[in-house]
C-alpha positions as CSV (number, residue, x, y, z in Angstrom):
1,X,-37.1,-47.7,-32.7
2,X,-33.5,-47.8,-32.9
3,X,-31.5,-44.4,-32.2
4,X,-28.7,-46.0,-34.9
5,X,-31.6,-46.4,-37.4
6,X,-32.0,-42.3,-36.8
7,X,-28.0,-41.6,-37.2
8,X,-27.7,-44.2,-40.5
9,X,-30.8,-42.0,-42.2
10,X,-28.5,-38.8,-41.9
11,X,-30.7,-37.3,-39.4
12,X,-29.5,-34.6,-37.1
13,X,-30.4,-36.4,-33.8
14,X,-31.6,-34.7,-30.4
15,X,-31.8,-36.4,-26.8
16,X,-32.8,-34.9,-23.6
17,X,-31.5,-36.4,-20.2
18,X,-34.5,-37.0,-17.2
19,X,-33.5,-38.2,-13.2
20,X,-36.1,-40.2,-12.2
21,X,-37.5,-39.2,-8.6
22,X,-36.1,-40.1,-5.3
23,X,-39.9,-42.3,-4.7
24,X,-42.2,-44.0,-6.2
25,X,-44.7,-41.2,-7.9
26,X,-43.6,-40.1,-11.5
27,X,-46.5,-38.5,-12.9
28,X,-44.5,-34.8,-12.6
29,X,-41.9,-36.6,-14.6
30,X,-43.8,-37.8,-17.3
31,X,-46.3,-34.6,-17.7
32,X,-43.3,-32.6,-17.8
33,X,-41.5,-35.2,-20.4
34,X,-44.8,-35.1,-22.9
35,X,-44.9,-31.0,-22.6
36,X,-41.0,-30.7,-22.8
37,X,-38.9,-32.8,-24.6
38,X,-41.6,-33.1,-27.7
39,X,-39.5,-32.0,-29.4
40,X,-36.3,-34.1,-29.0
41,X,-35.7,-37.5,-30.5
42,X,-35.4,-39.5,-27.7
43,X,-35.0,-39.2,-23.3
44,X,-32.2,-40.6,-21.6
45,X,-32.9,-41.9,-18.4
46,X,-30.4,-41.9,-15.7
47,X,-29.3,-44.8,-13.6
48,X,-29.3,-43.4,-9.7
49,X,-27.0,-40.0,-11.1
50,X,-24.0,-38.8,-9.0
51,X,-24.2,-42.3,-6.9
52,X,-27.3,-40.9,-5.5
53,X,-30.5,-43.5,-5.4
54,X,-33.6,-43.0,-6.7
55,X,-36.4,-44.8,-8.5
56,X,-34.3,-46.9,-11.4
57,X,-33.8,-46.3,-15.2
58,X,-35.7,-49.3,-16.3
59,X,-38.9,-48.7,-14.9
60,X,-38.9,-45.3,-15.6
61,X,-38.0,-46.2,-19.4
62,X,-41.1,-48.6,-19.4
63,X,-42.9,-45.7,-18.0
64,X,-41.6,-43.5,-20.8
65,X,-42.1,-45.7,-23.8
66,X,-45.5,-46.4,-22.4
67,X,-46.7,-42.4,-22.6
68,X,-45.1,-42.4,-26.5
69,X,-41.6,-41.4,-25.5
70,X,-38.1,-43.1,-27.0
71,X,-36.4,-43.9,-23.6
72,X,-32.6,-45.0,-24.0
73,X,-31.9,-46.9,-20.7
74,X,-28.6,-46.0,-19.0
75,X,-26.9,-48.5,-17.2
76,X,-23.6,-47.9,-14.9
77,X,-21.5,-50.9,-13.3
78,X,-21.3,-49.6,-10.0
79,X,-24.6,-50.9,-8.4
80,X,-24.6,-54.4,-10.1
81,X,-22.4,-57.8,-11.1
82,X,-22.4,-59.1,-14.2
83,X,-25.0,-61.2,-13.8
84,X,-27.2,-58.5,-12.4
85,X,-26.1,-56.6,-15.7
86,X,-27.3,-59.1,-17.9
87,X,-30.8,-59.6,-16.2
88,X,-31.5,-55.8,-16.3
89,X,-30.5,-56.0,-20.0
90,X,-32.8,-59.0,-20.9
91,X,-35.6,-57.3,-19.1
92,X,-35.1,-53.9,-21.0
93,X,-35.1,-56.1,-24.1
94,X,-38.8,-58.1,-23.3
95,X,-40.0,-54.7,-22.4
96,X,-39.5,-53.4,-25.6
97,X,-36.7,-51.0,-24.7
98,X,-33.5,-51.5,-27.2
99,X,-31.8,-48.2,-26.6
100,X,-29.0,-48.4,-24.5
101,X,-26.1,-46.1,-22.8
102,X,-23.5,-48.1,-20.9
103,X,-21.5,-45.7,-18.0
104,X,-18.7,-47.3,-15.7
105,X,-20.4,-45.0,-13.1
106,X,-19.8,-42.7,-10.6
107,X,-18.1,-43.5,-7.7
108,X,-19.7,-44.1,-3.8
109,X,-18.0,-41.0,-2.4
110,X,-20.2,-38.7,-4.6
111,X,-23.6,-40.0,-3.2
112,X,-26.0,-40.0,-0.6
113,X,-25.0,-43.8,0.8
114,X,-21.6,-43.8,0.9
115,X,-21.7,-46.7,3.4
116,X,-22.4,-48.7,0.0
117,X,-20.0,-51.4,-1.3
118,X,-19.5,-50.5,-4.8
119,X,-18.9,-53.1,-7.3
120,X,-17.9,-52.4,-10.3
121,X,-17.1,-56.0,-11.6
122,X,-17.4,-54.8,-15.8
123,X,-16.1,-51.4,-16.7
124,X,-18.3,-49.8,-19.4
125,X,-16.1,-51.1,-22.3
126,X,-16.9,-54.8,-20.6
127,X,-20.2,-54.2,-20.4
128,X,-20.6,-52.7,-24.1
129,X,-19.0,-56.7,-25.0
130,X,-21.3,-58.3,-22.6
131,X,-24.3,-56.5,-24.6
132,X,-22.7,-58.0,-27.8
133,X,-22.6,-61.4,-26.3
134,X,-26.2,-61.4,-25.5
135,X,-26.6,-60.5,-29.0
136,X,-24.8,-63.2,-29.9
137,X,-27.3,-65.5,-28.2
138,X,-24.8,-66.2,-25.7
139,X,-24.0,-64.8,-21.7
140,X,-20.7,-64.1,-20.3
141,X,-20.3,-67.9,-18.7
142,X,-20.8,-69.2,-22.4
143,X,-24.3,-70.2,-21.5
144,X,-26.8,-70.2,-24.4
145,X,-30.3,-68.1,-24.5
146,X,-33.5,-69.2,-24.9
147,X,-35.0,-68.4,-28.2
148,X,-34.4,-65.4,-30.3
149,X,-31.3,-62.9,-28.4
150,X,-31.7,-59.2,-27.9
151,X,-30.9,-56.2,-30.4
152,X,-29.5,-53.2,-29.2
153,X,-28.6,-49.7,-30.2
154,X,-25.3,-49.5,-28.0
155,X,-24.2,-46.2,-26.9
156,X,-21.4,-45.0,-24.9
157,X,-19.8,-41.6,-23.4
158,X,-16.8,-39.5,-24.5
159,X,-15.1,-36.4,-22.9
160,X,-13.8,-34.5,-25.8
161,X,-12.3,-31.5,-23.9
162,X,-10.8,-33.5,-21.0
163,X,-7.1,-32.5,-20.7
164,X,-5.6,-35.5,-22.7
165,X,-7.1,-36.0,-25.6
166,X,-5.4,-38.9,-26.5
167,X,-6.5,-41.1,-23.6
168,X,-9.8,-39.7,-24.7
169,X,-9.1,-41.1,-28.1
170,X,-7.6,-44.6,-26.8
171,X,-10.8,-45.2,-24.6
172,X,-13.1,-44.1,-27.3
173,X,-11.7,-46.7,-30.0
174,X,-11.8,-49.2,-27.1
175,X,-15.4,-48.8,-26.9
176,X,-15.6,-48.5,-30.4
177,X,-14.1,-52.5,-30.7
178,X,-16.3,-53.6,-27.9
179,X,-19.3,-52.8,-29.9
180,X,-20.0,-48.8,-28.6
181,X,-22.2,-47.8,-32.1
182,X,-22.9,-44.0,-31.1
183,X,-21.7,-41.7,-28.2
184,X,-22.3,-38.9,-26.3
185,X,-20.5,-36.7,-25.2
186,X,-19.6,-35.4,-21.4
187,X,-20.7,-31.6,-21.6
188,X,-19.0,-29.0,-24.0
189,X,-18.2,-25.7,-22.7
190,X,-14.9,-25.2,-25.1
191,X,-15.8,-25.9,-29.2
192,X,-12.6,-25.2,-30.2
193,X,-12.0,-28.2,-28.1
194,X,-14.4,-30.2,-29.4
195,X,-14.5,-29.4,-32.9
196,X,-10.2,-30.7,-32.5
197,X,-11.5,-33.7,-30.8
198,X,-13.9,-34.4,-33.7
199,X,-11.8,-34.0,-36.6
200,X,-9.4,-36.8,-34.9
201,X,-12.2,-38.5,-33.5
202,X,-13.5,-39.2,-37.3
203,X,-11.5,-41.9,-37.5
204,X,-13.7,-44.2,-36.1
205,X,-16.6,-43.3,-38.1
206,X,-19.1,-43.5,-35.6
207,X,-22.3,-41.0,-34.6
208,X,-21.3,-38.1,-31.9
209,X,-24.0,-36.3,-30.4
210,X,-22.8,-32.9,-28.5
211,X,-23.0,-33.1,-24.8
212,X,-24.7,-29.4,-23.3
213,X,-25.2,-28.8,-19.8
214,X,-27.0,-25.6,-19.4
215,X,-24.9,-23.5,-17.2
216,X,-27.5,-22.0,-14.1
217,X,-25.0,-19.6,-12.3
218,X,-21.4,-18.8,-11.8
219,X,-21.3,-21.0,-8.8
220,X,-22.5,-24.1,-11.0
221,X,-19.5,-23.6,-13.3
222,X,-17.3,-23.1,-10.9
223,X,-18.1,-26.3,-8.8
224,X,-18.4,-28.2,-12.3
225,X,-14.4,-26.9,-13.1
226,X,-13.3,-28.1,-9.6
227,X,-15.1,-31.2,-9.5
228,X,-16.3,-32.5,-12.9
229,X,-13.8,-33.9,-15.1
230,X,-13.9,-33.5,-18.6
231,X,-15.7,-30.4,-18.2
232,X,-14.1,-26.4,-18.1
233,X,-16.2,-23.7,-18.3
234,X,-14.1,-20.7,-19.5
235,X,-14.0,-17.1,-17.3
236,X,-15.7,-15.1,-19.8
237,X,-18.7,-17.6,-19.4
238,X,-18.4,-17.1,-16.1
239,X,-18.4,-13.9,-16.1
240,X,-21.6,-13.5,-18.6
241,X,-23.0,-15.3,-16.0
242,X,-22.3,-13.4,-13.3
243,X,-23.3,-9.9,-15.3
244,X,-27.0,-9.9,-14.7
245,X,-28.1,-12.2,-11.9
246,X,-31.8,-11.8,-12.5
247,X,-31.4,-12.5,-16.5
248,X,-29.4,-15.6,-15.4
249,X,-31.6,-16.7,-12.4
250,X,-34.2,-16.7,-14.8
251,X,-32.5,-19.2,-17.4
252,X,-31.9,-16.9,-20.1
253,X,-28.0,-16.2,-19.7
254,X,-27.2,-20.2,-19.7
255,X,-29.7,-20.7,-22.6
256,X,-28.2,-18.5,-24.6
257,X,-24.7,-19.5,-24.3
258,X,-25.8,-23.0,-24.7
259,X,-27.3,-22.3,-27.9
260,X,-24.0,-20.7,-29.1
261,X,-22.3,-24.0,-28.5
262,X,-24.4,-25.4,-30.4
263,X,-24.6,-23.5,-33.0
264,X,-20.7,-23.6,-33.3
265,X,-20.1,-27.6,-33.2
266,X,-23.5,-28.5,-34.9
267,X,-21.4,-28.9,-38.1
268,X,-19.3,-31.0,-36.6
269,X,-21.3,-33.6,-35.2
270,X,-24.5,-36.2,-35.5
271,X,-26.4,-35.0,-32.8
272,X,-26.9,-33.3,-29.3
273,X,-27.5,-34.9,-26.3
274,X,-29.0,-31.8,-23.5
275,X,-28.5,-32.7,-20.0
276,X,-31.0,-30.3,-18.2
277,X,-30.8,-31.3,-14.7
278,X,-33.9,-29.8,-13.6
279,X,-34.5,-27.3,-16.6
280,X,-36.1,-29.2,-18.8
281,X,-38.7,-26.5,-19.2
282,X,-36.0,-24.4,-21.0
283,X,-35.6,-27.2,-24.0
284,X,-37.8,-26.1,-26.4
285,X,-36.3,-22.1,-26.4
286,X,-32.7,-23.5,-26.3
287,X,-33.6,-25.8,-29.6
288,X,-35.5,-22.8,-31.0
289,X,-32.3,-20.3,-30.4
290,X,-30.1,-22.9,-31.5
291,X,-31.8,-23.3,-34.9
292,X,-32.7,-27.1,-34.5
C-alpha cells in the first residue's frame, strides 16, 4: 500500500522511525516493531542515521513488510552514485516496497567512519526526479527499462522552524516540482513556528506529517540546539525537563510535552511522523495522550 493512497482518503496518518542494528541479527527489532508501532500507519526505516553504518534500510524494509509492517525505505545520497541510487530503487520496487523518503544525507564528519569518501552525486531534489524518471520507464542516461516501471509514493523532508523560513519554503516547492508528493517534517519543538510555516506552506497543497522527537533529558535538547539544525527546543522545555529527573528518566516528562505538540499542530497538518530513537516502547502512551 501506498502512504499517498492513506493521505488522498483524508486520513490522519501516523509513522514511526526504526535504526536498524549495527549487525546482522534483527529479531529485537522486529519483536519490538509488531508490539510497538501497532499502532502507527507505517515504519520508516533509516538509511545508516547520523553517517553512522549499520545493517541497510532495504533489507530491513523487506524484513518489515515480511512480519505485516508498511516499511517506507529511506534513502540519502551520501553513500551512493546515481546508478547505485537507481539499483537500490528498482530492488525496493521487485521487493514489493513502494514507499519511499529521499534525504541528501548527513555529512561524513558526524559518523563513525569518517575516513569515508562521501559522494553525494544527486541532492535529494535530484534524486526525487531520478524516482520520477524511473517512473517514467526511463533511467537518468535516457536508457529504457525492461517491462512495466516502478510506482512510488515519493516523500521528502522539511524543517519548518529552521531560522529562514523562506529558504525552507524555496527548497520545499523545489521538491515539490521534482515530484516530492508528501513530507515530513524535521522535529517540532516550537508550534507557533510550525503552525506559521503551514499556513504558507499550504500553497503547495501537498500532505505534512508533524516531525516529534521525544525529548529524553535536558542534555538531549541542549546538544540537539547546538548541533541540529532546524531544531530549537525552548528553555521552559528545558527546564520541565530538568524539574524531576526521575519523572524524566523514566520517559514520562518528554512524553508529555510531545503530546502537547501534538495536540497543538494536529489541526494543522496530515500526519505525524515520531522519531523515537530508542523509545519506541513509549509510542503507544504518547498516541494515547495525544488523542490519536
Amino acid at each position: 500500500m501506498k502512504i499517498t493512497e492513506l493521505f488522498e482518503r483524508g486520513e490522519f496518518v501516523v509513522s514511526a522511525e526504526v535504526g536498524p542494528p549495527k549487525g546482522i541479527h534483527i529479531e529485537n527489532l522486529i519483536e519490538e516493531a509488531k508490539t510497538y508501532l501497532s499502532g502507527v500507519t507505517a515504519v520508516n526505516v533509516t538509511d545508516n542515521q547520523s553517517s553512522v553504518m549499520r545493517l541497510g534500510s532495504l533489507a530491513t524494509c523487506k524484513a518489515l513488510k515480511d512480519a505485516g509492517l508498511l516499511p517506507i525505505y529511506q534513502l540519502t545520497c551520501r553513500d551512493r552514485n546515481r546508478i547505485a541510487l537507481q539499483s537500490d530503487l528498482l530492488s525496493a520496487a521487485m521487493l514489493g516496497i513502494d514507499n519511499v523518503l529521499v534525504l541528501t544525507g548527513d555529512h561524513i564528519k558526524l559518523g563513525d567512519h569518517k575516513q569515508a569518501k562521501p559522494v553525494f552525486d544527486l541532492d535529494s531534489v535530484s534524486l526525487l526526479h531520478t524516482v520520477c524518471k524511473l517512473e517514467e520507464g526511463e533511467d537518468l542516461g535516457g536508457n529504457k527499462l525492461v517491462g512495466e516501471p516502478p510506482k512510488f509514493a515519493k516523500g521528502a523532508v522539511v524543517s519548518p522552524c529552521s531560522d529562514s523560513v523562506d529558504s525552507q519554503l524555496a527548497k520545499m516547492e523545489r521538491k515539490v516540482r521534482a515530484g516530492a508528493e508528501y513530507f515530513q517534517t524535521q522535529a517540532v519543538y516550537e508550534p507557533e513556528k510550525f503552525i506559521k510555516f503551514m499556513e504558507k506552506a499550504k500553497q503547495f497543497g501537498k500532505p505534512v506529517q508533524l516531525g516529534i522527537v521525544i525529548p529524553k533529558s535536558a542534555g538531549m535538547a541542549k546538544y540537539m540546539n547546538d548541533n541540529v539544525a532546524g531544531i530549537h527546543v525552548p528553555q521552559e522545555m528545558i527546564d520541565e525537563l530538568k524539574a524531576d529527573k526521575e519523572k524524566t528518566k523514566a520517559g514520562i516528562t518528554g512524553v508529555e510535552i510531545a503530546a502537547r505538540i501534538i495536540k497543538e499542530c494536529k489541526p494543522y497538518c496530515q500526519g505525524v511522523h515520531i522519531m523515537a530513537l530508542g523509545w519506541e516502547s513509549k509510542v503507544p502512551d504518547l498516541l494515547k495522550q495525544a488523542g490519536i
